[in-house]
N, C-alpha and C positions, 0 to 999 in steps of 0.2 A: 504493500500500500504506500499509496505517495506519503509524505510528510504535511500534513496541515491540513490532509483532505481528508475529511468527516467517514468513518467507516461505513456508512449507507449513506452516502452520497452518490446522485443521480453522476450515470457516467454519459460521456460524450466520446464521439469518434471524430475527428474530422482524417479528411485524405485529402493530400495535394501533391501533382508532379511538380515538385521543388525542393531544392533547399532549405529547409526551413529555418535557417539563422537568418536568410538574408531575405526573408519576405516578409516584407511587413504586416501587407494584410492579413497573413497566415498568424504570423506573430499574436499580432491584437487581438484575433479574435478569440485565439487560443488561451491569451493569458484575461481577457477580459471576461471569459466563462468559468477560467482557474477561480479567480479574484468571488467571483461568485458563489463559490462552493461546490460546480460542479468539479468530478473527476476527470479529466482530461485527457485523451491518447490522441495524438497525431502521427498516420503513416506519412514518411516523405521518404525523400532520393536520399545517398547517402552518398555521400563526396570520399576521394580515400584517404584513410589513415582515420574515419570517425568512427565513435562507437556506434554499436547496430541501436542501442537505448540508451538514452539519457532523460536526467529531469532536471527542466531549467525552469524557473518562479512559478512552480507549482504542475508544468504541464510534461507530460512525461510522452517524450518524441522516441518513435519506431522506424528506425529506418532501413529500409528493403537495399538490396544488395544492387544497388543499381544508381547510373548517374545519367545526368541530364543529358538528352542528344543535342547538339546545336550542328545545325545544319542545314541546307537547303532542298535535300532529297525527299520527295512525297513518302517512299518507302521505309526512310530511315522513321521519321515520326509514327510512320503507324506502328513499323516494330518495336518504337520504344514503347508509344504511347501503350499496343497491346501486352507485350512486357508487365511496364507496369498496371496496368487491370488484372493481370492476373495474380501477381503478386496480392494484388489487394483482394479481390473476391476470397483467398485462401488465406489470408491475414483478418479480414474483417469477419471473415465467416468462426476461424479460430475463436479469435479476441469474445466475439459476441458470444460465445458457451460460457466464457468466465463471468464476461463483465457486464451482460446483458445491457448493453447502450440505449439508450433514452431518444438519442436525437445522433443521427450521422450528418455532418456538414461536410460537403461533397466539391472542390474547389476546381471550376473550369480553368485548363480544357487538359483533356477533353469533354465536352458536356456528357459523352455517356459514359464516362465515370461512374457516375450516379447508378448503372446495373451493376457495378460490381460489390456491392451491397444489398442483392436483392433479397439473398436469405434473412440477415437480419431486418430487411425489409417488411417479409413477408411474417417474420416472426414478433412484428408489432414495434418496432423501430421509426421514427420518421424521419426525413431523409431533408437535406435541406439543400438546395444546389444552387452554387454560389460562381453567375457569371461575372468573371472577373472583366473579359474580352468577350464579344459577341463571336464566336465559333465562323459561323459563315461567311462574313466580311473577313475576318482577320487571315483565314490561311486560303481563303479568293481571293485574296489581294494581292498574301504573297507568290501562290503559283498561276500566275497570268497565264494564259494563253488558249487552244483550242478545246481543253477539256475544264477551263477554269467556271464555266455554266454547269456541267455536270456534278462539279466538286460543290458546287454551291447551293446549288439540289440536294446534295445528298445530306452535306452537313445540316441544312435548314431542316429534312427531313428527322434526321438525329437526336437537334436541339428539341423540335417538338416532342418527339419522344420522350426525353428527357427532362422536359417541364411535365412535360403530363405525370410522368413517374414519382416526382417529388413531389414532397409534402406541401415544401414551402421553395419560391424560385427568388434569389434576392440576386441584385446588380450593384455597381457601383459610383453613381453618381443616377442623377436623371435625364441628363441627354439621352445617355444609354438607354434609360428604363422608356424615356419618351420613343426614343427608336425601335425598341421592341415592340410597345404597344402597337406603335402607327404602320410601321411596316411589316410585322408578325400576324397583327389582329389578335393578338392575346388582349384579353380583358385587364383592364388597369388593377386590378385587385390581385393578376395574376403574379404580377413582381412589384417586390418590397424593395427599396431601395436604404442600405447600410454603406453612408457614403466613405469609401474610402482616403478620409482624413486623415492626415499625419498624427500620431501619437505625442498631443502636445505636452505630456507629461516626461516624454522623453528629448521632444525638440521642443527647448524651451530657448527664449529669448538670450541669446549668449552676448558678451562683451565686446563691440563692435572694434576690428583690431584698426589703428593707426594706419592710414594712408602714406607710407614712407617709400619713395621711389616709382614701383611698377603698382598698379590697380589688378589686383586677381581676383579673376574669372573662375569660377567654378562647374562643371558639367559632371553629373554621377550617376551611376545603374547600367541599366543593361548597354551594352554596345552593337548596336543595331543602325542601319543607314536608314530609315524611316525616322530615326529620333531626330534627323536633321544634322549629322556631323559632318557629312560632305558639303553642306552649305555653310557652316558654320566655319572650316580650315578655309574656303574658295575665302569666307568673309575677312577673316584674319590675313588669309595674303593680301587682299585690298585694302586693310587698315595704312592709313600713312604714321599711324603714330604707335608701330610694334614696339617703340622701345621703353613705352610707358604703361605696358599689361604683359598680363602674364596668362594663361589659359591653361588649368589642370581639367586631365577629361581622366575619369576614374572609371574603370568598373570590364568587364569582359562580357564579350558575345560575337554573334556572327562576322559582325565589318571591324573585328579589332585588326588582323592583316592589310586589309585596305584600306583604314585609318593611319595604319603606320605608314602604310606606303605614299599617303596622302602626304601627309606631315614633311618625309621625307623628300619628296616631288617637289614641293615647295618651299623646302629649307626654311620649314619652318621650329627647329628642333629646338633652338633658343627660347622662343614663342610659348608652344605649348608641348607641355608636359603630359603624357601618356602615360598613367600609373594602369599597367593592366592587370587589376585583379578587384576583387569584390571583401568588401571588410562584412563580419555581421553588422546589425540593423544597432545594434546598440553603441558600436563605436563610432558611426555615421558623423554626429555631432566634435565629436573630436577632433578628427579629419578636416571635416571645414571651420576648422574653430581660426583661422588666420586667413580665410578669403572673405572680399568685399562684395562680390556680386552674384548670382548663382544665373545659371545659362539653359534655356528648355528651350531650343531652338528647333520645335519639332516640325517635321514636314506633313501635311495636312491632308491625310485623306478621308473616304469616306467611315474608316473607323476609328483613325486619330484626330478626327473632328470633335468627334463626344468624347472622347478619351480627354481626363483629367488627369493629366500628369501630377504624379504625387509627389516626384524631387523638387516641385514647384509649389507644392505644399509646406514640404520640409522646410524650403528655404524662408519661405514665407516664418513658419513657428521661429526660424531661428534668427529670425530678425535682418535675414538678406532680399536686400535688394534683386529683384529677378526679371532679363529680359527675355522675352516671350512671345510667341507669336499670333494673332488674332483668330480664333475657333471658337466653334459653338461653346461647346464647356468650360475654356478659359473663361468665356464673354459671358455664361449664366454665373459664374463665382463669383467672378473678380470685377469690379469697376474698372472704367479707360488708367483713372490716375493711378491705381496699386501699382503698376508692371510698365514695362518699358515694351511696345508692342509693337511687333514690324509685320508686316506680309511675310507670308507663310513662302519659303524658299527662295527669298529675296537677297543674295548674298550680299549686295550694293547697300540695302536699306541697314543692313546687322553690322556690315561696316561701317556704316554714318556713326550708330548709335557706340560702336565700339571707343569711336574716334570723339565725338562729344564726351562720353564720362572719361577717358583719358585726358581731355583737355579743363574738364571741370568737374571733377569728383564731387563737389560742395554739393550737385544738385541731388545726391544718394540721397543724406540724410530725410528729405521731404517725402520719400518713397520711402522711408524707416520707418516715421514718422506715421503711413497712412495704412503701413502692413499692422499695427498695432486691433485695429477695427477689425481687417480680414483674419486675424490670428483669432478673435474671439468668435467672428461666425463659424468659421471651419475646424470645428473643435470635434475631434476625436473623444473627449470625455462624453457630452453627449450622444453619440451614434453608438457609444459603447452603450448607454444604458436603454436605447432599441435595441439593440444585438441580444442584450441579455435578457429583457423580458422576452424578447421572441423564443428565445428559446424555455425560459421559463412556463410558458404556452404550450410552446408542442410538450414539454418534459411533464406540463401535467399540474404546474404551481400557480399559474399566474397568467393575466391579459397583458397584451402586449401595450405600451406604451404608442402613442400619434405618432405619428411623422413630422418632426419639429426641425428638420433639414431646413437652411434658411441659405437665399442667394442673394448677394447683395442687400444682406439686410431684412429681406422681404420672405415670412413665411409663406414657404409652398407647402 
C-alpha cells in the first residue's frame, strides 16, 4: 500500500503513451486525485535505466517495458501504439483483480486506448477518455497525401467509437471541445472540458533576472517542425541585432537533426543554443529561472489552431514575457496586450519583434505587469477541483462541480 493513502481508499487507473515525469497533464491529474485520497496507479512508457515502479507524491507509476516511437513511418506508430494496448489490456486486466479501480482515465492517443480496459470495463469500472489532440486532424495532417482521406475516415470512425465506449469524454481547452461539437455533431454534454493549465503551484511567479548584455529567448518541449522552429532560426538569421539575444531551444523530438542542421546552415551557433534533451516537469522552472522572454512560435494549422500551447502557459505562471503567434485559442485566453503576437509563419514579422525588444527591453516589464490578471484566470488550482469532483461522480461520492473555465475574464 502507498504511504498516506487510506487502506479502503477508492482506486484509480489512468494509462498514457508517455513519459510520465515529463507530462504534465498526466502529472496533475495524477497527483490532483492522489491529493484527494484517491489511490492512484498510472501505466506509462519507460525510458532506460528507470524503474519498472515507483511512487512519487502519492501516485504510484507502472511502467511497461517499452519506449516512445518518434518517427514518421504510419507502421512504426501502429506497432508501437499496438504494442502498447496490449501491454495495457494485460496490465489493467491484472491490476483490476487486486485493486478493483473505481474510475480508468484513458489518455489520447491513441483514442482506442480506451478498449484496452474493456474487462475492467465491463466489470463495472468507468472509463474516462481524455482527448489530449483530436486523433483525426492531428496524424491527417501529418501523413498528407493520397491515402491521407482514408486515414481520416478511419480515425474519425475510431474516435466515435471511443467516445461512445467511455463513460465520460473530457478535452483540453474549448476550441477543441467547440470543434468537436461542431464538426463531430457530438452533443455539447458529450465532452467536459478540464482545461489544461499550467500547474500554478509549481510555476509560480519567479524573480525576474537583470537585463545585462544579451536578452534571452526561451523555446521548450517537444521538438517538432509544426511548433514553428524553422521559422523561428529563418527569423533569427534576419535579426540585425544577433548580438544583443541569445535563443535557448530545449527539449527533443522529430526535427531535433534538422534543427541542428538548420542552426548550422546559418551559423547561427553563437545565437542559439540547442540543449537537446527533456528535464522532468518539476525542474522546468529552474531551467528558465535566468531567461527574459519565452518563444511559442507555433505554425498554425487546422489542429494547432485550437491547440493551446501550455509552454505558453508556463511562461505566463512564471512571470515571462511570451511572443506568440495569432490562433483561435491563443485569441479565446489571452487579450491582444498579454503576448507579443505576429502572423503565424511570418519569419520577417518575429524578426521585427526580435529586433525591437533587443533594442528596448524596458517595454517587457508592461507585458509582466498585465501577465499578472492572465496568471489568475488560467489557474490550474481551479480545473483541478473539476477534475476531482468528476471523478468523485463517477467513483460514487459526489456531483461534479460547473464549469467555471473563464476567457479573458469572461465566464463561459
Amino acid at each position: 500500500m502507498i504511504d498516506n493513502v487510506p487502506k479502503h481508499a477508492a482506486a484509480i487507473l489512468m494509462i498514457a503513451y508517455t513519459n510520465y515525469e515529463t507530462d504534465p497533464r498526466v502529472i496533475r491529474a495524477a497527483e490532483a486525485a492522489a491529493e484527494a485520497g484517491f489511490a492512484v496507479d498510472v501505466l506509462a512508457l519507460r525510458r532506460p535505466n528507470q524503474p519498472a515502479e515507483q511512487v512519487r507524491h502519492g501516485v504510484r507509476i507502472l511502467r511497461v517495458p517499452q519506449q516512445r516511437y518518434r518517427g514518421r513511418s504510419r507502421i512504426g506508430y501502429v506497432l508501437a501504439y499496438g504494442a502498447f494496448f496490449c501491454r495495457c489490456v494485460a496490465a489493467s486486466t491484472r491490476l483490476f483483480i487486486t485493486r478493483r479501480y473505481r474510475v480508468i482515465h484513458v489518455n489520447n492517443m491513441p483514442d482506442a486506448l480506451v478498449f484496452s480496459v474493456v474487462i475492467p470495463r465491463l466489470l463495472g469500472a468507468k472509463v474516462i477518455l481524455d482527448i489530449h489532440d483530436p486523433m483525426p486532424e492531428t496524424l491527417g495532417s501529418k501523413y498528407s497525401g493520397p491515402s491521407s482521406s482514408a486515414l481520416y475516415k478511419g480515425l474519425l470512425f475510431l474516435e466515435r467509437l471511443s467516445v461512445a465506449f467511455a463513460n465520460r469524454t473530457i478535452t483540453v481547452n474549448h476550441p477543441v471541445r467547440d470543434t468537436l461539437v461542431v464538426k463531430r455533431g457530438y452533443r455539447p454534454q458529450t465532452i467536459d472540458v478540464v482545461a489544461n493549465f499550467a500547474d500554478d503551484q509549481l510555476f509560480k511567479p519567479m524573480p525576474y533576472p537583470a537585463i545585462e548584455g544579451r536578452l534571452r529567448f526561451v523555446f521548450h518541449g517537444t521538438i517538432l517542425e509544426r511548433y514553428g522552429l524553422r521559422t523561428l532560426v529563418s527569423a533569427v538569421a534576419q535579426a540585425k541585432h544577433k548580438d544583443k539575444i541569445q535563443i535557448r531551444l530545449i527539449g527533443e523530438g522529430d526535427f531535433s537533426a534538422e534543427l541542428q542542421r538548420l542552426i548550422k546552415d546559418h551559423n547561427l551557433e553563437d545565437v542559439i543554443e540547442f540543449v537537446n534533451r527533456v528535464y522532468p516537469l518539476h525542474e522546468i522552472p529552474a531551467v528558465l529561472s535566468d531567461c527574459h522572454v519565452g518563444l511559442v512560435p507555433l505554425d498554425v494549422t487546422p489542429i494547432s489552431d485550437v491547440a493551446l500551447p501550455l509552454k505558453l502557459l508556463e511562461y505566463t505562471c512564471l512571470g515571462l514575457p511570451s511572443v506568440t503567434v495569432e490562433s483561435t485559442a491563443i485569441s479565446y485566453y489571452f487579450r491582444p496586450d498579454e503576448c507579443m503576437l505576429y502572423p503565424p509563419g511570418d519569419a520577417f514579422a518575429l524578426a521585427r519583434i526580435l529586433d525591437e525588444l533587443a533594442s528596448d527591453p524596458g517595454q517587457l516589464e508592461g507585458y509582466r505587469q498585465r501577465l499578472v490578471a492572465a496568471r489568475e484566470r488560467m489557474s490550474w488550482s481551479r480545473e483541478k477541483q473539476k477534475y476531482v469532483a468528476m471523478l468523485q461522480h463517477l467513483a460514487g461520492t459526489h456531483e461534479p462541480l460547473a464549469d467555471t473555465t473563464t476567457a479573458k475574464g469572461s465566464t463561459r
